[in-house]
Each structure stands twice: as structure tokens, then as C-alpha cells.
N, C-alpha and C positions, 0 to 999 in steps of 0.2 A: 682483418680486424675492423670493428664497425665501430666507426670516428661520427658517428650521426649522434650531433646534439638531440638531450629529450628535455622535453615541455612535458610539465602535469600541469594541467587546467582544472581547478578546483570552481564547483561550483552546484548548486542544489535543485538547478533547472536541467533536465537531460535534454530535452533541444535545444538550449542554449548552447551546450557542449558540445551537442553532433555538431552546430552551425560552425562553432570554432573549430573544432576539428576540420571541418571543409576548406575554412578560411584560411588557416596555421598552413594548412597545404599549399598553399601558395608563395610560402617563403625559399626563396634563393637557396637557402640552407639545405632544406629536403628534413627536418629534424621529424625525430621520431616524437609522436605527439600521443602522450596518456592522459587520461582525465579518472576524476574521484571526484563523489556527490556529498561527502562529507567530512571533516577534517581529520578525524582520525584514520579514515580511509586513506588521507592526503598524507599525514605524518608516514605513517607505515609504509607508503609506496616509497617514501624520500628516504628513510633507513634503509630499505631494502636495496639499492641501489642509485649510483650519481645521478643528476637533473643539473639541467645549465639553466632551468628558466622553472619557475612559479608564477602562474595567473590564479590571479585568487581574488574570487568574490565577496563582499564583506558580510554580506547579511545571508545567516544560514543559521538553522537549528542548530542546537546544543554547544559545538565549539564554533566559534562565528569566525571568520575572518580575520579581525584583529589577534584572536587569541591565537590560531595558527601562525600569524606571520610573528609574534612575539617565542612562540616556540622555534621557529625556523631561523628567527636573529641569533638565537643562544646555540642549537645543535646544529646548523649548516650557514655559516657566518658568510661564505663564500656564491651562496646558491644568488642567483640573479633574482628580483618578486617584483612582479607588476600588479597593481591592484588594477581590478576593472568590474567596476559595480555602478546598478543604476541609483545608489544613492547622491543627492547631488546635496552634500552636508559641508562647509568649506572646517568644519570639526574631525568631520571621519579623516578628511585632506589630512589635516592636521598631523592627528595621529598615526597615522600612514607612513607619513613622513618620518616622524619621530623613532617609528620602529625599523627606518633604514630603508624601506622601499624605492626600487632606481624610479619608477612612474606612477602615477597616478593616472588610469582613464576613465571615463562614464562611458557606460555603455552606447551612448545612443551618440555622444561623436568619432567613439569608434567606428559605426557604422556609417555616419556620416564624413567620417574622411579616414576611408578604408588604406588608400595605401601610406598616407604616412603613419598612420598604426603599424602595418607592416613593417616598416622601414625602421620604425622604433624597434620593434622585436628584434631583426634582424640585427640592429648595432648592439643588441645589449647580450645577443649569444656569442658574441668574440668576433666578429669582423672586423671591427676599427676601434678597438678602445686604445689603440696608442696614440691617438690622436682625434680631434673631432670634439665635437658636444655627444656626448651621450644623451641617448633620447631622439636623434635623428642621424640615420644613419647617412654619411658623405654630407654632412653641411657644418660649414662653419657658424659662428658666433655671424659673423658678416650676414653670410647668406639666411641667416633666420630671421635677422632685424630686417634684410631688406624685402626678404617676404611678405612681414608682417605690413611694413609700410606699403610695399607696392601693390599688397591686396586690398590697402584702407581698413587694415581690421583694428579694430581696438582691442588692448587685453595689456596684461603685466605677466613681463616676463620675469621669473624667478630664476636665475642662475647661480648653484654652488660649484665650488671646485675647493675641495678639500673642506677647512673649518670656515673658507670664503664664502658669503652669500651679497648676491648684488641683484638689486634690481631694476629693471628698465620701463616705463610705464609709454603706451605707444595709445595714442588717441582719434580714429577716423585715419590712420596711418599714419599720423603727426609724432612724432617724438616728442613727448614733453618733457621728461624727466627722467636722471636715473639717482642713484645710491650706492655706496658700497665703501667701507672702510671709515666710515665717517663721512668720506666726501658726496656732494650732492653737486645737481646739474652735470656741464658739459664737463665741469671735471672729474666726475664718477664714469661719466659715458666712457672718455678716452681711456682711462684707468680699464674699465673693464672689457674693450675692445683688444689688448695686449692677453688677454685668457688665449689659452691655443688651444687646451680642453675644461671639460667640468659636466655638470648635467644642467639641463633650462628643464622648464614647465612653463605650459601658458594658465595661468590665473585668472580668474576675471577680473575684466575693465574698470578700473574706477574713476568713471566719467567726471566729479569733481574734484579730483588731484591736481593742485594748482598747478600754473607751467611752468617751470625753470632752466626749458631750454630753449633759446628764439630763435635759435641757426636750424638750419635745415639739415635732413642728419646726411643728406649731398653732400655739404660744405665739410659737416663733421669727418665725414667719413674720409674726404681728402685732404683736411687738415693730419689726420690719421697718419694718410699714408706718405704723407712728406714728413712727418716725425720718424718715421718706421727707415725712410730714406736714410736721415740721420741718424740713424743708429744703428751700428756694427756694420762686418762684410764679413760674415761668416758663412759659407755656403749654405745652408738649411735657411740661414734669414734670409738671404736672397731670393732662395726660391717661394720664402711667403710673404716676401714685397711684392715681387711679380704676380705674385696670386692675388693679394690685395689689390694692386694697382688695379687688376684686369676686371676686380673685383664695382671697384670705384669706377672705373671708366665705363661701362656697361649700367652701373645703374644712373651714373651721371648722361648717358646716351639716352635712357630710356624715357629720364623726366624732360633734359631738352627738347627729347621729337613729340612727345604726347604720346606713345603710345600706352598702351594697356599691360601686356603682356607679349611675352617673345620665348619661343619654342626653335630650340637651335635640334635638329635629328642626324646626327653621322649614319653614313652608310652598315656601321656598324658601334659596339658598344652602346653606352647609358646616355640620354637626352638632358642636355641641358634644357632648366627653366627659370624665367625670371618674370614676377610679378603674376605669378599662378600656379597653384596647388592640385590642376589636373594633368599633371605631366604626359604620364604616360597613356592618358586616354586620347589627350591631343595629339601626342605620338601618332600613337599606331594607325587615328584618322587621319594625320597629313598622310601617312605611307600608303594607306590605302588610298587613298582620292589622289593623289601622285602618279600611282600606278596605272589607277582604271583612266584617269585623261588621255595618258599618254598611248595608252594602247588605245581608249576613241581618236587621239589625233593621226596613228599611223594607219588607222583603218580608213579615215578620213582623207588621207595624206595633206591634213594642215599644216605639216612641218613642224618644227621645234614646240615644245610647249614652254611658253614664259613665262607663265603663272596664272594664280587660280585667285578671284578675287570672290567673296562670298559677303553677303550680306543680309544684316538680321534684324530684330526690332529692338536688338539692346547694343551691336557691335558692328563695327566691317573689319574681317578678318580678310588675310591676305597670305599668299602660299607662293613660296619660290625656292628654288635651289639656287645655292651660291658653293664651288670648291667640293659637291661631291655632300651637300649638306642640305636638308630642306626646313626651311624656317618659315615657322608659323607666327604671323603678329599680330595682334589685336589691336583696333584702333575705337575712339569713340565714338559715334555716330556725327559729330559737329568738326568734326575733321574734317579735310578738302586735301586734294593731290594724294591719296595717301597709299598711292602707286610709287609718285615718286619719292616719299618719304620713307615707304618700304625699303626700295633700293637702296637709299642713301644708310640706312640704318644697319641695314645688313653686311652693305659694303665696309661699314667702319666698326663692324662689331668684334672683330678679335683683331682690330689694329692697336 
């Protein structure tokens, strides 16, 4: 029997559909992937048989977007719907929203940051909804805020979970402010840091939101997890104290040494990353530039390779294995020593 998730991708542009079909192929999943150029086209394939996932375009002749996913809220209550249209209206959001949709994406940053689109699909066809933020797949609440900050991007994050909505507003990577329940500032932040699932969106920035948080969200964060300490010894807490902690301690590691970003690669399994959203491109470049050294150094016979140090007009990246692991760091170019800063960093990165 053929357990292969299906996607219908709804949409009135036919190369735009072949390109997602190309893309959709890429997913972990393998799901089987149909497309319709028009809604009634899109209704009838969904009667005819189940779908775990609807992408749907907003703007389209005759039945548009909106009016599909309002019919697909009342006859498939169950069905997963991601909108992905190039209108960029924060109205159509709106309504999007309103009609039950798990995401919202534009077209043009899908394409501009392809695999966490990916990654979204993937967690919303049933890989991790017992736990996790829905909308990224394997990342906690933690690890998006620290994202956001360790990338300096501005934006507001929207987090529901259930009839819950909270939100976090992040400024040049600065934490200003959050919301939620009534509460405002650090006591919304902590508040909404104890969520262990829900769904986020990123929002745009609103650069004049006054600030109502002056700690640094380092401090917050371990203020966090010495709360988290304090409360209960139940095995499942335990193991997401330790995860927090390790959580705290790695981005607390990352602001003290200065660096940029850190790319941890095990000889096998998923690549940890922190303070950068090309995970897996950096990946696959450390393994390869790893490989090809090492076989110039025994051709060479220059003995061992210690590492790879590279330099750019915007970084100095730096390449070593530690324990069977190869880690890639980025540093800023007004850095100094940052040989032995690498070492030091790496050496204390899962202590």
C-alpha cells in the first residue's frame, strides 16, 4: 500500500507549477505531487480523493484563492493549506489567516530562502507535529528567536498555539519587545518561551515599536533556563532543560567569542546550525573542501590536516574537525587570533 503523502498545488501560471513540482521533489517525504490551474479543477481533485497538503495561489480567474480555501475550511477541515502568492497585501495575510491557513508565503522569498520553505512543507505533512513550532520543521521556539537575532534581521514574530497569540518584535537582531495575554515586555517574553509547540510567521519589521526590553535576550534566555531548573524533575522536563541549557550555552558561546555563525557536520545524520540560514549549502562545502585537502595533503605527504582557513571581502571562515565532526565558523573580518578563537569555541561547544 502506498503511504506517499499528496500535494495539489493550485495555481493559474503552468510554469510556475512545473517549477514546484521540480522543487516539491526535493522533499524528505518523496510525496506524490498533483497540480490544477483552476479552482474547480482544485475542489474536484480534493473530493476525488485524500491530500495532506494544499498550496494555493490567491489571484486567479473566476474562483480565486480566497474562495477555494473558504470552501476547503467547511468540506476538508483536516486538509493542511499553505498560501503562496506574489501578492504582497498585509489584507490578503489577513484573510488567509482568518480562513485557517497553517502559512502564509510570497512567492519571491520562497525562492529566496528555498530550503526553509522546504522545511515548512515537510513539518506540516506529519513529521513533527507532536511537538516543535509548526512552520519549521526540527526548530524550537528558542532556536528561531536565536536565529533571528544571530542573523541581525528585523521582523515580528506572530506565534499562535491554540486560541494563544503572542508576539515578539526583534530589531537589527535586538529583542525589543514581546506581548501575549495581556502581558508586555520581558514578562510576555518568558511567558511565551514555556510554549513547546504552536505555529510562528515572520511579519514585517516595525522599525518604530518603542523598546520594552533592555536585557539582552543572552541574559533572558538564561534567566529562562535557571526558572526552567526550578521547576519540576519530571523526565520529559529534564530532557528540555538539557536541551535548553545547551541551547543557552552555545548562543551565550557564540556572542562572547564574536563569532558570526557556526556549522557543526557529524559524520553522519542532520547539520547543526547557528547564526545562519545556509545550512546545508555550508554543509555539503565543508565536506567537500575537507575531502579534496586531505587527499592534496597525502599526495603531498604533508601529514595531518589541521584546518582550513579562507578569507573574503566580507568574512574569515575557518574549517576544523573536532570528535569525528567538521565545523565551520565564521568570523568578522576586525577579528584577530581567530585560529585560536576557533579552537577554543569548538572545544567548548557541546561541554
Amino acid at each position: 500500500m502506498d503511504n506517499k503523502p499528496k500535494i495539489l498545488i493550485l495555481d493559474d501560471e503552468t510554469d510556475w507549477l512545473e517549477m514546484c513540482r521540480e522543487v516539491l521533489g526535493q522533499l524528505p517525504s518523496k510525496p506524490e505531487i498533483r497540480t490544477a490551474s483552476t479552482g474547480a479543477h482544485a475542489v474536484a481533485q480534493l473530493d476525488g480523493e485524500p491530500f495532506r497538503l494544499l498550496i494555493c495561489d490567491l489571484k486567479m480567474p473566476r474562483i480565486d484563492g480566497l474562495q477555494v480555501l473558504a470552501i476547503v475550511r467547511r468540506r476538508f477541515p483536516d486538509l493542511r493549506t499553505v498560501v503562496l502568492t506574489g501578492l504582497e497585501d498585509e489584507e490578503f495575510r489577513s484573510r488567509a489567516y482568518a480562513l485557517g491557513v497553517d502559512l502564509f508565503w510570497l512567492k519571491s522569498d520562497m525562492q529566496q530562502n528555498m530550503k526553509m520553505f522546504l522545511d515548512c512543507l515537510e513539518s506540516l505533512l506529519g513529521r513533527d507535529l507532536a511537538g516543535g513550532f509548526r512552520g519549521i520543521q526540527n526548530k524550537s521556539l528558542m532556536d528561531i528567536i536565536q536565529m533571528e537575532c544571530l542573523s541581525r534581521n528585523s521582523t515580528l514574530l506572530r506565534l499562535t498555539r491554540g486560541p494563544l497569540v503572542a508576539k515578539i518584535w526583534i530589531q537589527d537582531g535586538e529583542l525589543i519587545d514581546a506581548e501575549v495575554q495581556g502581558a508586555h515586555g520581558e514578562e510576555a517574553f518568558k511567558k511565551v518561551l514555556y510554549w513547546k509547540s504552536g505555529t510562528f510567521e515572520n511579519l514585517p519589521a516595525e522599525p518604530d515599536h518603542p523598546r520594552a526590553i533592555q536585557q539582552s535576550v543572552n541574559a533572558l534566555l538564561l534567566e529562562s533556563a535557571q526558572s526552567m531548573d526550578e521547576a519540576g524533575d519530571q523526565q520529559t522536563e529534564i530532557i528540555e532543560k538539557n536541551a535548553h541549557r545547551k541551547t543557552v550555552w552555545r548562543i551565550s558561546l557564540l556572542a562572547r567569542e564574536g563569532a558570526e555563525f557556526v556549522v557543526a557536520v557529524p559524520p553522519e545524520g542532520e547539520p547543526e546550525a547557528w547564526g545562519t540560514q545556509s545550512t546545508e549549502q555550508l554543509s555539503k562545502w565543508a565536506q567537500k573542501s575537507m575531502e579534496m585537502v586531505r587527499q592534496l595533503g597525502e599526495r603531498l605527504e604533508a601529514g595531518p590536516l589541521s584546518h582550513i582557513a579562507i578569507a573574503s571581502s566580507e568574512r574569515n571562515v575557518l574549517l576544523l574537525t573536532r570528535e569525528n565532526k567538521i565545523f565551520v565558523v565564521g568570523w568578522p573580518l576586525d577579528k584577530t587570533d581567530v585560529l585560536e578563537k576557533t579552537k577554543k569555541l569548538v572545544a567548548s561547544w557541546d561541554s
